[in-house]
N, C-alpha and C positions, 0 to 999 in steps of 0.2 A: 488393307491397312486400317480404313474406317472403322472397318468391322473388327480386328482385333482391342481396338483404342477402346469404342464402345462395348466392347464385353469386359475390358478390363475396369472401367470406368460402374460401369453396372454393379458386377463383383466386391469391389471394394468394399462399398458400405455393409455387404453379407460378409466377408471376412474378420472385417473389423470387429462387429457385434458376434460374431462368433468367440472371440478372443475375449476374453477379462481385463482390465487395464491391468498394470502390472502391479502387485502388493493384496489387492481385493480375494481375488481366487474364486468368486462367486462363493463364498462361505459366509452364512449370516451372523451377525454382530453377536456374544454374546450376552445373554439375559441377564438385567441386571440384578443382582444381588438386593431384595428389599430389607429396608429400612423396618426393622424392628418398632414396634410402636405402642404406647399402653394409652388405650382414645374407649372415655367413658360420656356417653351422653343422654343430658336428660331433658328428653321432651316438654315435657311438663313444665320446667322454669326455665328452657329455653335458653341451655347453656352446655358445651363440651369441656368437660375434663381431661387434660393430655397431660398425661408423665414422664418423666424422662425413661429415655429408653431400657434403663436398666430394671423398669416395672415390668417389663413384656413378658411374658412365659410364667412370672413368677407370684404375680398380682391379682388378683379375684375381684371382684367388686360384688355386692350383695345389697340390693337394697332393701331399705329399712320398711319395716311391717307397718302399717296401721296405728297400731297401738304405738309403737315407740314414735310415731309420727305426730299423733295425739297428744304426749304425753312432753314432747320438745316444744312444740305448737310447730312447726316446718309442716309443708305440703307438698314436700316432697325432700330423700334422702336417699342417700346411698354409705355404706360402710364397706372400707377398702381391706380387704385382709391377705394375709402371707398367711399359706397354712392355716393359724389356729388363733394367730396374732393380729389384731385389729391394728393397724397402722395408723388412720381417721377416720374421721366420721363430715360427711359433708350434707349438710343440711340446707336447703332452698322455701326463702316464702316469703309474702310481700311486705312491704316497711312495716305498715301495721301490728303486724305481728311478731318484729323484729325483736321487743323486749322481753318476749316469751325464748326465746334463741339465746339471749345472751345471758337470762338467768338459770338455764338449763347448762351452763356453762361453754357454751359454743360461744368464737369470738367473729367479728365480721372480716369475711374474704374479700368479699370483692360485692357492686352494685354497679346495677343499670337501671337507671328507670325506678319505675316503682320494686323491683325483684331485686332478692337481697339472697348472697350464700353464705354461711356461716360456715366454720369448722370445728372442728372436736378433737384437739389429740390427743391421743387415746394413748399409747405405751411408746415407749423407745423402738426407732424403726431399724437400728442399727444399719445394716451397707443399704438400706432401701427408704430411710426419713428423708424425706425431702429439708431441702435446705430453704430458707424463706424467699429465695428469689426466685426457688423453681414453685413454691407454692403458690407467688404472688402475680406469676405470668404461666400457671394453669387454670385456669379459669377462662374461658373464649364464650361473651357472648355471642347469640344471632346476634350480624349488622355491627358488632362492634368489635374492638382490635382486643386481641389477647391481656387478661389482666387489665382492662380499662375499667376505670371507673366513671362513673357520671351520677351527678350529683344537682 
C-alpha cells in the first residue's frame, strides 16, 4: 500500500507538467505588430528628429551638402523630402552663429545649451506637414526631454 501511495505521489508532479494549464496550449504568444516610426538623428549637434508615424515609408531625409551648409552658416542639416517635394529643411549650429540661420530665413526650433536647431519650411506638406505641436515636441535632445528648451 506504501508502495502504491508513493508511486502515486512520485507520478504526479510528471503528469502535471506533462499537461498545459487549461487556455495556454503550449502555443507562443503572438509577435507584436511594430510601431511604424519616422527617427532621424544627428550626431553631430547631438539631437533625434521623430515624426509622426504617418512619415514612415513615405519620408526620406537627405542631408545637406557642404556648400549649402556654408552658405546658411549651420554645421550641420538635414532636408526632409516626399518624393520630389522638400517638406523642411532643419539646420543645427551653435548660438554664435545663430544670426547667420535666421537671416538665411530659418526660424529657431528648439535649444539646449549652447546648440541651437533652426527650421526652414519649404512648401506645403499637404496629408504629411506637420502641425506646430508635432514640430515643437520633434526635436529630443541628448539628456534632455523631447521639445525642451533650456536657456
Amino acid at each position: 500500500m506504501k508502495t502504491v501511495v508513493l508511486a502515486l505521489l512520485l507520478g504526479l508532479p510528471a503528469i502535471a507538467a506533462a499537461t498545459p494549464p487549461p487556455g495556454t496550449h503550449g502555443q507562443p504568444a503572438p509577435a507584436p505588430d511594430p510601431m511604424k516610426r519616422f527617427v532621424w538623428r544627428d550626431e553631430a549637434a547631438g539631437y533625434t528628429f521623430v515624426a509622426p508615424p504617418r512619415w514612415a515609408g513615405k519620408v526620406r531625409a537627405v542631408p545637406l551638402e557642404s556648400a549649402e551648409l556654408a552658405q546658411s552658416g549651420a554645421t550641420s542639416g538635414v532636408c526632409f523630402m516626399a518624393g520630389s517635394k522638400t517638406l523642411l529643411v532643419l539646420l543645427a549650429t551653435d548660438e554664435s552663429r545663430m544670426q547667420a540661420l535666421t537671416a538665411a530665413g530659418g526660424s529657431e526650433l528648439s535649444r539646449h545649451g549652447e546648440r541651437v536647431v533652426a527650421v526652414k519650411m519649404v512648401e506645403d506638406g499637404g496629408e504629411l506637414a506637420l502641425t506646430n505641436e508635432e514640430l515643437a515636441s520633434a526635436v529630443q535632445w541628448d539628456g534632455g526631454a523631447s521639445g525642451s528648451i533650456a536657456r
